[in-house]
N, CA, C and O atoms as CSV, one atom per row, in Angstrom:
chain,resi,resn,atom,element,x,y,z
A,1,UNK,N,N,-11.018,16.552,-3.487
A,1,UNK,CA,C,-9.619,16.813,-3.699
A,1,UNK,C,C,-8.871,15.482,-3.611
A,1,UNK,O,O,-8.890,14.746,-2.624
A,2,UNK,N,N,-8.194,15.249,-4.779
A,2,UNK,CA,C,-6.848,13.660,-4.249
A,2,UNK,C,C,-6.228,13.993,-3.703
A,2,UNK,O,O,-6.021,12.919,-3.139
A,3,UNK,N,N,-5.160,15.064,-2.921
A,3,UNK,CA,C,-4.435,14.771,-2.472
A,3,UNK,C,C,-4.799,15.355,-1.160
A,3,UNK,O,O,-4.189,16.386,-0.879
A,4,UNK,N,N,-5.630,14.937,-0.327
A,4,UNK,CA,C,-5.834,14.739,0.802
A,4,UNK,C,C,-5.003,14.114,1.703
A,4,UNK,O,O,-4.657,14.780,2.679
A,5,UNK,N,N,-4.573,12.896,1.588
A,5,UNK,CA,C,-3.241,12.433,2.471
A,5,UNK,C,C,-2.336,12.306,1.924
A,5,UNK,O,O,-1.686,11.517,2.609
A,6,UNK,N,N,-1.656,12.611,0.897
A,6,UNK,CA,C,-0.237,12.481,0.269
A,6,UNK,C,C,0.135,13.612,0.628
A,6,UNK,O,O,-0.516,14.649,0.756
A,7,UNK,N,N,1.396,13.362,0.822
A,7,UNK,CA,C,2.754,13.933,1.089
A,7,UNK,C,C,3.860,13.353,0.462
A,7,UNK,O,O,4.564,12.398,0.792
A,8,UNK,N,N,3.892,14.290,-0.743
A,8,UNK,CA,C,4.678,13.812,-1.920
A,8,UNK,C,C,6.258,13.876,-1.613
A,8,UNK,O,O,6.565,14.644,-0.701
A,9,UNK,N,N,7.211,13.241,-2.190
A,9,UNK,CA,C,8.410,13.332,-1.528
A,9,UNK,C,C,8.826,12.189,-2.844
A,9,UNK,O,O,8.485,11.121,-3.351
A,10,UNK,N,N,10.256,13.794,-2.992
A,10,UNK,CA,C,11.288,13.786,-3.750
A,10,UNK,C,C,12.168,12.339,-3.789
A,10,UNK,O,O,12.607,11.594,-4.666
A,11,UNK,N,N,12.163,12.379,-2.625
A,11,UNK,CA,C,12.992,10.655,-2.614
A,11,UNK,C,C,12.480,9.519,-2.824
A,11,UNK,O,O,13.151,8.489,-2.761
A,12,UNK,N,N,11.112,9.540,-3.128
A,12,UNK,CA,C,10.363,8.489,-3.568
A,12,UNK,C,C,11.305,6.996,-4.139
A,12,UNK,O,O,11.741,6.002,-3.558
A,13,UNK,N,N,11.320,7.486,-5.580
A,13,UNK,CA,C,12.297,7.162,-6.368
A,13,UNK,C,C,13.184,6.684,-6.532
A,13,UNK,O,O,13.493,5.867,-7.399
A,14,UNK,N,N,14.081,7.370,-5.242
A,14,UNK,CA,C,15.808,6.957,-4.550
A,14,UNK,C,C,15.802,5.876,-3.867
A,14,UNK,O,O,16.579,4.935,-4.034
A,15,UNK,N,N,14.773,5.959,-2.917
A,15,UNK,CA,C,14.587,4.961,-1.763
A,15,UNK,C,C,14.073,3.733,-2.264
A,15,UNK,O,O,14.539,2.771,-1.655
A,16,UNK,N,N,13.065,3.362,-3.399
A,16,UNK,CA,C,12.482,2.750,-4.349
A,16,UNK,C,C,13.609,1.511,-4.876
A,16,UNK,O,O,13.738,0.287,-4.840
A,17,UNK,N,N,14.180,2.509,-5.287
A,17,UNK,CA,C,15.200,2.030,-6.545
A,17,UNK,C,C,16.424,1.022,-5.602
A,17,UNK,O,O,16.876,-0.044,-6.020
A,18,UNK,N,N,16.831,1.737,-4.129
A,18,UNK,CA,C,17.883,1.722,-3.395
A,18,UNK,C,C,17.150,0.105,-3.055
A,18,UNK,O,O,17.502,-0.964,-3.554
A,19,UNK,N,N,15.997,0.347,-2.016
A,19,UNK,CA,C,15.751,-1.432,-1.588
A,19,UNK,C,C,15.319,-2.570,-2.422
A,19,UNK,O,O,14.879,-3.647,-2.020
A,20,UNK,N,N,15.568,-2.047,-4.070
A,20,UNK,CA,C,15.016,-3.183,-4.436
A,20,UNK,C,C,16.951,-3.747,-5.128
A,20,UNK,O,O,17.004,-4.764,-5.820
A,21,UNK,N,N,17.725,-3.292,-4.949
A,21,UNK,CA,C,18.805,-3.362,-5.210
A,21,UNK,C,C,19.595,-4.615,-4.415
A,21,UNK,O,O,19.351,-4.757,-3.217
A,22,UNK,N,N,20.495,-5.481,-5.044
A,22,UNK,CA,C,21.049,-5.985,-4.378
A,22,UNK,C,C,19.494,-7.414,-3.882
A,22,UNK,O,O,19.671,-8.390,-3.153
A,23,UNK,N,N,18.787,-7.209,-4.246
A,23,UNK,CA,C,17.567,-8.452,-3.417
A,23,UNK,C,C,16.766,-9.047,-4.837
A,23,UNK,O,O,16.490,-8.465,-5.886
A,24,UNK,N,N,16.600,-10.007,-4.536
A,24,UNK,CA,C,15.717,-11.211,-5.757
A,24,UNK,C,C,14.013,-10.226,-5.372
A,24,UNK,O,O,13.578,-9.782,-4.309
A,25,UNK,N,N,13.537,-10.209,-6.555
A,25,UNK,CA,C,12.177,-9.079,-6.853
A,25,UNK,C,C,11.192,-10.354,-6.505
A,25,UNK,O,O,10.755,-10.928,-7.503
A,26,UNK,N,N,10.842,-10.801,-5.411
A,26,UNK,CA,C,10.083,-11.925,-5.636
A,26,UNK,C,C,8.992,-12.054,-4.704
A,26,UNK,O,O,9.317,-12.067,-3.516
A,27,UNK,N,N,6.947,-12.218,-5.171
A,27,UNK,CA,C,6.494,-11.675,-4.003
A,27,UNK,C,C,6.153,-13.029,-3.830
A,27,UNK,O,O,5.916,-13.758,-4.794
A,28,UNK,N,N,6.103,-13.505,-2.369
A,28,UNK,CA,C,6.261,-14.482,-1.539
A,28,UNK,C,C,4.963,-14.677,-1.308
A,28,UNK,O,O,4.406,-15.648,-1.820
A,29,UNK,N,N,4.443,-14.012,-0.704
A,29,UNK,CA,C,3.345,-14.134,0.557
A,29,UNK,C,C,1.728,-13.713,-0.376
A,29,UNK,O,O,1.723,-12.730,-1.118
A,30,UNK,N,N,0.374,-14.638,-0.192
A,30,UNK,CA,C,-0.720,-14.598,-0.748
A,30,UNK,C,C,-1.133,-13.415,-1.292
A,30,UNK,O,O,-1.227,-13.161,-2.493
A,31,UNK,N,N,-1.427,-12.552,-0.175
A,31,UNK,CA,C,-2.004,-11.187,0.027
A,31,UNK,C,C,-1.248,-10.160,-1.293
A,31,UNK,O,O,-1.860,-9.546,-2.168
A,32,UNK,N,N,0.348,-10.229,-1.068
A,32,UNK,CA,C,1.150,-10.100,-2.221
A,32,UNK,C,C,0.701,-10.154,-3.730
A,32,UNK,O,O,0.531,-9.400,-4.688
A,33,UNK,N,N,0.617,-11.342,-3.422
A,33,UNK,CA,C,0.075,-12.352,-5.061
A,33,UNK,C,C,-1.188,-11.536,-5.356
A,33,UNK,O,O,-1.437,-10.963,-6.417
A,34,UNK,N,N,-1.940,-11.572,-4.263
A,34,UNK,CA,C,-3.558,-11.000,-4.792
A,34,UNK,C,C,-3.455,-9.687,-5.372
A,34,UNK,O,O,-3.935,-9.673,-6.506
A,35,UNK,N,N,-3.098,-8.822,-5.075
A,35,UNK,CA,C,-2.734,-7.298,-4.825
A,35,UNK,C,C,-1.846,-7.761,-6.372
A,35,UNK,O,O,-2.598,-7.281,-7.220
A,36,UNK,N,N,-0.739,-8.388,-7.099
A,36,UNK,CA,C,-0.133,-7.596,-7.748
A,36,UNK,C,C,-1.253,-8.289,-9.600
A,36,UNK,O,O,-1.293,-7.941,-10.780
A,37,UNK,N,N,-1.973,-9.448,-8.657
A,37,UNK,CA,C,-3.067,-9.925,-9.702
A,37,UNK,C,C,-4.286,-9.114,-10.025
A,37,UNK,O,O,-4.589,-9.074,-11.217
A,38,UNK,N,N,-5.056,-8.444,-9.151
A,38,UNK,CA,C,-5.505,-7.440,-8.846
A,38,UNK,C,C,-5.630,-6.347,-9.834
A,38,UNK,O,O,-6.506,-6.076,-10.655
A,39,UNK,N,N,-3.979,-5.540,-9.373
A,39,UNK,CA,C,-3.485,-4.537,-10.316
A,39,UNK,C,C,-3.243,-5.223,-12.021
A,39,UNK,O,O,-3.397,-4.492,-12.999
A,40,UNK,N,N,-2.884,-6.591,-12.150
A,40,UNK,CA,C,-2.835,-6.855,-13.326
A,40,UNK,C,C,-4.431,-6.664,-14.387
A,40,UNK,O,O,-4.421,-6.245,-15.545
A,41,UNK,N,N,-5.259,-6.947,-13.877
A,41,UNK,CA,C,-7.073,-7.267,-14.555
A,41,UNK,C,C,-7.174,-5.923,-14.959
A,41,UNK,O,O,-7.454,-5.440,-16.056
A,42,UNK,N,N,-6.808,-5.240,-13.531
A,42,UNK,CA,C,-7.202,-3.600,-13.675
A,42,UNK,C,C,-6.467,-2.755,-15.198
A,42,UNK,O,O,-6.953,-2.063,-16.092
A,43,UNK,N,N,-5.150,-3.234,-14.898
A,43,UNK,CA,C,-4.570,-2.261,-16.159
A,43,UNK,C,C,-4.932,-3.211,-17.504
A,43,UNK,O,O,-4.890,-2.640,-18.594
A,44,UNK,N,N,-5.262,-4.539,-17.468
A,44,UNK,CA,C,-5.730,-5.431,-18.630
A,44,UNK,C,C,-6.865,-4.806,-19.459
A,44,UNK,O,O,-7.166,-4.664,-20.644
A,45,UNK,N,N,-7.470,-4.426,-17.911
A,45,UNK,CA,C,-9.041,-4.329,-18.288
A,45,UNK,C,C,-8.936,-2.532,-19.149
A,45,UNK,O,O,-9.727,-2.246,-20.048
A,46,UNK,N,N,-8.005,-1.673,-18.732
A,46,UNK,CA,C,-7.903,-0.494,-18.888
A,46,UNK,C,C,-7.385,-0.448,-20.434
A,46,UNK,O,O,-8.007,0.293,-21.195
A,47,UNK,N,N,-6.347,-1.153,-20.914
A,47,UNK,CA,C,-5.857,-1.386,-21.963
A,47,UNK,C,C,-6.297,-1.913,-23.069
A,47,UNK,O,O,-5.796,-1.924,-24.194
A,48,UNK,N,N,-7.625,-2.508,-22.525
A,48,UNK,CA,C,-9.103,-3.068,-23.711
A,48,UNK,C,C,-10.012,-2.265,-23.533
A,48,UNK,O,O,-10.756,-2.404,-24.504
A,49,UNK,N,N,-10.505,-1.314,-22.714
A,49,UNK,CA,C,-11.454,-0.366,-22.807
A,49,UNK,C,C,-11.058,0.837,-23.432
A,49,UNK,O,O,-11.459,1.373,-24.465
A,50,UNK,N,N,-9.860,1.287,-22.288
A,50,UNK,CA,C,-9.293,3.066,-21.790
A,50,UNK,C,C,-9.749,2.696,-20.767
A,50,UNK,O,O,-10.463,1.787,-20.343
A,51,UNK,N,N,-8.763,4.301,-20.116
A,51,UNK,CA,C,-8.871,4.819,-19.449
A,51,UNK,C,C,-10.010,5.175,-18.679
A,51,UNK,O,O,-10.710,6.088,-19.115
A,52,UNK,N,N,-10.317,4.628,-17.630
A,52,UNK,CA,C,-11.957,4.802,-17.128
A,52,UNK,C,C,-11.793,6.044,-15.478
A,52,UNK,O,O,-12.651,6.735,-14.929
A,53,UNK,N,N,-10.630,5.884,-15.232
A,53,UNK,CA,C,-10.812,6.613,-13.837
A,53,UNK,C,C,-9.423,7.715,-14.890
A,53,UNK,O,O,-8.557,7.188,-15.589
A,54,UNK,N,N,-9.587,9.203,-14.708
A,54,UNK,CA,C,-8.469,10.225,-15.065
A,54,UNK,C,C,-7.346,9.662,-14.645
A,54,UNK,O,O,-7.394,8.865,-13.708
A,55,UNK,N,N,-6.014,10.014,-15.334
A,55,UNK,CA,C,-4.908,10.012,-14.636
A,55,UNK,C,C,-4.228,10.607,-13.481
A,55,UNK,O,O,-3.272,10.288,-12.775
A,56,UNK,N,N,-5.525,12.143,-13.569
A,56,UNK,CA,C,-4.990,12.954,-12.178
A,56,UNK,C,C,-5.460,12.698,-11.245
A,56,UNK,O,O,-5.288,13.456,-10.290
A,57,UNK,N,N,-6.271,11.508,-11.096
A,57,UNK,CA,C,-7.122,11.215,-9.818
A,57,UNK,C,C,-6.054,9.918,-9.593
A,57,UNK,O,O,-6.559,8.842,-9.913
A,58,UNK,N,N,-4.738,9.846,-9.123
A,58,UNK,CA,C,-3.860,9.208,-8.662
A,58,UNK,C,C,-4.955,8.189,-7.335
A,58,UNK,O,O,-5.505,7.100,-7.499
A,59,UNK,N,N,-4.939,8.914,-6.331
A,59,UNK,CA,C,-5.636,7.828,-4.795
A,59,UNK,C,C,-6.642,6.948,-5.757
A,59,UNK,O,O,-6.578,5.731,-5.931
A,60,UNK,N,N,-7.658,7.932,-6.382
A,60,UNK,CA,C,-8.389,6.974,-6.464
A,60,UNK,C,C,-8.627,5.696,-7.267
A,60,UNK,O,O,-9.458,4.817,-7.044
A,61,UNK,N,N,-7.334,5.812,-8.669
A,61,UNK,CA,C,-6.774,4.800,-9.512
A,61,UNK,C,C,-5.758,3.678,-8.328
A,61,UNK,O,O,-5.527,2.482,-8.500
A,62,UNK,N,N,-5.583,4.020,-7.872
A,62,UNK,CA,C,-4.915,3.153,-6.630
A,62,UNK,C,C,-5.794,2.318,-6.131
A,62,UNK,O,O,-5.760,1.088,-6.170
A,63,UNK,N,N,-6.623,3.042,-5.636
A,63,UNK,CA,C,-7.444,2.669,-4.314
A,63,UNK,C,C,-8.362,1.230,-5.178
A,63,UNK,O,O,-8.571,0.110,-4.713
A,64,UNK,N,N,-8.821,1.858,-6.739
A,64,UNK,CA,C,-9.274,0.487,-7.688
A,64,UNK,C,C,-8.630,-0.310,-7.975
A,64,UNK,O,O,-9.085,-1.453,-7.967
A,65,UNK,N,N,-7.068,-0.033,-8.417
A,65,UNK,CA,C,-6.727,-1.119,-8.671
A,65,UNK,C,C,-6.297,-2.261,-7.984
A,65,UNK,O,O,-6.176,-3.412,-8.405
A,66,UNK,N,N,-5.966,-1.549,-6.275
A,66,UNK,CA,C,-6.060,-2.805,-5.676
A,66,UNK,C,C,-6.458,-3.493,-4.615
A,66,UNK,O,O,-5.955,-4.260,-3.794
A,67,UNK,N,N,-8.355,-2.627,-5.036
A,67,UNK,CA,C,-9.382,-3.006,-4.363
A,67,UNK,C,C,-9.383,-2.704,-2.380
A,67,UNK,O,O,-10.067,-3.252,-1.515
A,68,UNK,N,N,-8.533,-1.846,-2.286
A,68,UNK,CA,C,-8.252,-1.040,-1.016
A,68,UNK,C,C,-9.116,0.002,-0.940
A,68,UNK,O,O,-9.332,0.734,-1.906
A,69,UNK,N,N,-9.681,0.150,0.224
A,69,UNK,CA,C,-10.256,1.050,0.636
A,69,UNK,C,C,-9.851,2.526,0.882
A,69,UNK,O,O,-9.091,2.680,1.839
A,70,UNK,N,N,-10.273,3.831,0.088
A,70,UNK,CA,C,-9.356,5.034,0.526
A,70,UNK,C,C,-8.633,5.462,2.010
A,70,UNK,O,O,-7.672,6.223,2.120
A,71,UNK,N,N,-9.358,4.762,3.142
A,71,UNK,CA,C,-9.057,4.965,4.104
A,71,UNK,C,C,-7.544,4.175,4.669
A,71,UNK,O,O,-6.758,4.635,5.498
A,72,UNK,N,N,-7.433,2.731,3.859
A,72,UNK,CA,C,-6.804,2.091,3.837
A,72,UNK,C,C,-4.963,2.595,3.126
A,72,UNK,O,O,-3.785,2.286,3.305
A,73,UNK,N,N,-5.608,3.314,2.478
A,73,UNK,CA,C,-5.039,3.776,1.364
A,73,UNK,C,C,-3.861,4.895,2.005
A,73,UNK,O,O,-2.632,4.864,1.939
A,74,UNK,N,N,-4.792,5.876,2.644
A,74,UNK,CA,C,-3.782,6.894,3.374
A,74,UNK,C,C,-3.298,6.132,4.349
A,74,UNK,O,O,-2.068,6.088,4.379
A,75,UNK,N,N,-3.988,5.386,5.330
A,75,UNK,CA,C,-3.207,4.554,6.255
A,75,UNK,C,C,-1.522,3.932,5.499
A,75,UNK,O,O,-0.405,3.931,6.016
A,76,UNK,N,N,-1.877,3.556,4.401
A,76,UNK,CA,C,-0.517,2.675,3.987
A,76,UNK,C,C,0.375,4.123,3.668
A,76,UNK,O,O,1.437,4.249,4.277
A,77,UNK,N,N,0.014,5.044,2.863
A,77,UNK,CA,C,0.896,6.186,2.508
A,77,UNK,C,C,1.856,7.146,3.744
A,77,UNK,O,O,3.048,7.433,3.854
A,78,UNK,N,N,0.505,7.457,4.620
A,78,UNK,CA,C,1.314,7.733,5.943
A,78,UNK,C,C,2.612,7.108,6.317
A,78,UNK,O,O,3.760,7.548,6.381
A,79,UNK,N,N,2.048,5.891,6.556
A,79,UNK,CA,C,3.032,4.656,6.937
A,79,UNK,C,C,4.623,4.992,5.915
A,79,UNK,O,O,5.790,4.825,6.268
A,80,UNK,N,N,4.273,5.322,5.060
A,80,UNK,CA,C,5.268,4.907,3.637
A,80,UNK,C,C,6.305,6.492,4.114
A,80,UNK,O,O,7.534,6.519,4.181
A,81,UNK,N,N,5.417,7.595,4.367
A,81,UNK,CA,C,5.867,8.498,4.515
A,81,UNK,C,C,6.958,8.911,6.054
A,81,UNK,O,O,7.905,9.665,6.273
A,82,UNK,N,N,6.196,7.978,6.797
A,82,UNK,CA,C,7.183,7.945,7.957
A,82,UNK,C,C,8.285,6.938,8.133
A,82,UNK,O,O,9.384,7.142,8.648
A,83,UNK,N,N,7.788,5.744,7.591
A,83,UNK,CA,C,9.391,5.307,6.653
A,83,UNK,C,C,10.634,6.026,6.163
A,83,UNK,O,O,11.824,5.851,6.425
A,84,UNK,N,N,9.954,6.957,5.309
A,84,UNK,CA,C,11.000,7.961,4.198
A,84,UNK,C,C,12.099,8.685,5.390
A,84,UNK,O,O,13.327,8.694,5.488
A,85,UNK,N,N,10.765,9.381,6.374
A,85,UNK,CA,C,11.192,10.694,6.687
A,85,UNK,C,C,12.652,10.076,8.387
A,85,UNK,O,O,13.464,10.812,8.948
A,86,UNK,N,N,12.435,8.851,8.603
A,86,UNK,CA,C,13.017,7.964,9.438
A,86,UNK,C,C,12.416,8.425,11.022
A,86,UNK,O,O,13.093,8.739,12.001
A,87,UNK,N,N,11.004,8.352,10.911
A,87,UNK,CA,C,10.244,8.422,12.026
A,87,UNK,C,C,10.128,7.199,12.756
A,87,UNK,O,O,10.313,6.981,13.954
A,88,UNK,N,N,9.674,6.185,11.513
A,88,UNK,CA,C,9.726,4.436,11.889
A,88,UNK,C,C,11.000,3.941,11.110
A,88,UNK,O,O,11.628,4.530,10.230
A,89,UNK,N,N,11.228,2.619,11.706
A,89,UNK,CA,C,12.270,2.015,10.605
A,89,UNK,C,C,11.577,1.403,9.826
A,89,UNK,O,O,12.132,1.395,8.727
A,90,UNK,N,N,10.562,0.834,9.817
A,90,UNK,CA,C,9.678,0.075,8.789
A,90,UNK,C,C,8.058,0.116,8.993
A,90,UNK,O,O,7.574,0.550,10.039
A,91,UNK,N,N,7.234,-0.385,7.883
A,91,UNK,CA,C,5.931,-0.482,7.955
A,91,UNK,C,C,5.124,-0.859,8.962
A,91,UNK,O,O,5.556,-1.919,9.414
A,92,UNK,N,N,3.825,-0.377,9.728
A,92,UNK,CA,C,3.497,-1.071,10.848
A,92,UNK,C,C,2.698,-1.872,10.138
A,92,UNK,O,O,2.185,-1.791,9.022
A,93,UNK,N,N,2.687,-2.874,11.233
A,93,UNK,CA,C,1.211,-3.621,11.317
A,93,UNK,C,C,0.379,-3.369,11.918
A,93,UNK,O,O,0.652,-2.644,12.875
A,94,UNK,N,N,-1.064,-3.777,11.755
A,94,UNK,CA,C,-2.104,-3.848,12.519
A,94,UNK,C,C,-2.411,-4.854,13.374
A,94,UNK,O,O,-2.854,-5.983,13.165
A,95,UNK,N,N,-2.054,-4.174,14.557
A,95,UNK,CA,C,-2.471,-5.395,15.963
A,95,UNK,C,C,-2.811,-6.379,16.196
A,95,UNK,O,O,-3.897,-6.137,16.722
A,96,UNK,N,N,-2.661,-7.717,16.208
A,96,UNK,CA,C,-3.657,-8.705,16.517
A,96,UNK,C,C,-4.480,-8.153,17.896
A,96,UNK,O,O,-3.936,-7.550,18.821
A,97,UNK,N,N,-5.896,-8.498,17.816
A,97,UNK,CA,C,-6.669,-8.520,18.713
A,97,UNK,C,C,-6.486,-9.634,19.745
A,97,UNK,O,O,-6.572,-10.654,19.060
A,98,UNK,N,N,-6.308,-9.957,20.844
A,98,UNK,CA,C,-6.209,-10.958,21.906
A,98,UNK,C,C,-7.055,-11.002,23.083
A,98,UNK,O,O,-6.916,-10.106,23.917
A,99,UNK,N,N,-8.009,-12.022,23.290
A,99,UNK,CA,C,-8.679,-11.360,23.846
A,99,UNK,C,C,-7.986,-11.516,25.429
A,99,UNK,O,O,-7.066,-12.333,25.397
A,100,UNK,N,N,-8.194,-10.972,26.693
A,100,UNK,CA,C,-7.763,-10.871,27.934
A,100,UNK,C,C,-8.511,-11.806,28.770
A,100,UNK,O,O,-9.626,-11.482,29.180
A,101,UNK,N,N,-7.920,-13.104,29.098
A,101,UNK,CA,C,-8.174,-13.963,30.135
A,101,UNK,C,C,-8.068,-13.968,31.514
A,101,UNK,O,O,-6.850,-13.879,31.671
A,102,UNK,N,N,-8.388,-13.998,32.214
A,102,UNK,CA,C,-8.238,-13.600,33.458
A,102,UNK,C,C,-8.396,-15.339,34.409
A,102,UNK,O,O,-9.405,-16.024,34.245
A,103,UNK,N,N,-7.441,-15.718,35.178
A,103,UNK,CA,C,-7.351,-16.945,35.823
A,103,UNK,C,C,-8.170,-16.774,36.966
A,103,UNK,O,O,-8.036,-15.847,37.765
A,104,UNK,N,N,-9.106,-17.767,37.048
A,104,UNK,CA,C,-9.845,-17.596,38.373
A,104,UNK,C,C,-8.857,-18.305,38.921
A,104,UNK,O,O,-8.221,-19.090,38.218
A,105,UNK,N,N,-8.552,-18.127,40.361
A,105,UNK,CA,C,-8.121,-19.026,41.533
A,105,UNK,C,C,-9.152,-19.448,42.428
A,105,UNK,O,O,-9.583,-18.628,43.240
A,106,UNK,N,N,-9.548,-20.455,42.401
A,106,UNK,CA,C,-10.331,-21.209,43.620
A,106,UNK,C,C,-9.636,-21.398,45.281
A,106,UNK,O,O,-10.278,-21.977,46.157
């Protein structure tokens, strides 16, 4: 089944449209760059073949084009969804690991 973790929502769209308003469209940061280069090969590559993954298999045309893992995948949507619903104010991150030092005293 695709829609295993989506939770589709009407305001998609609104909210979409609303933060990119008013701000320069510009992606900054590597990871960014990779991800929207990524998605570029993918639909390149789709547009000289076809269509290789259905259109109704939404996650998993995602999940290829920008080489994210499905698990990864609902992780970010969740995230996106508790954004919407104003559970969080914004996207989390994932933790840095640190490891725990402990001072000997002599």
């Amino acid at each position: 089944m695709d829609s295993d973790c989506i939770i589709f929502s009407k305001y998609v769209d609104r909210s979409l449209k609303m933060s990119l308003q008013g701000r320069k469209k510009q992606v900054k940061r590597s990871g960014e760059r990779e991800i929207v280069y990524t998605v570029y090969k993918f639909m390149k590559s789709e547009s000289q073949v076809g269509i290789t993954i259905p259109l109704s298999k939404v996650q998993k045309r995602v999940a290829e084009a920008t080489r994210a893992s499905r698990r990864t995948l609902c992780r970010v949507l969740k995230g996106g969804e508790n954004v919407e619903t104003g559970v969080t104010m914004s996207f989390l991150t994932p933790r840095k690991l640190r490891p725990n030092f402990a001072l000997k005293v002599s």
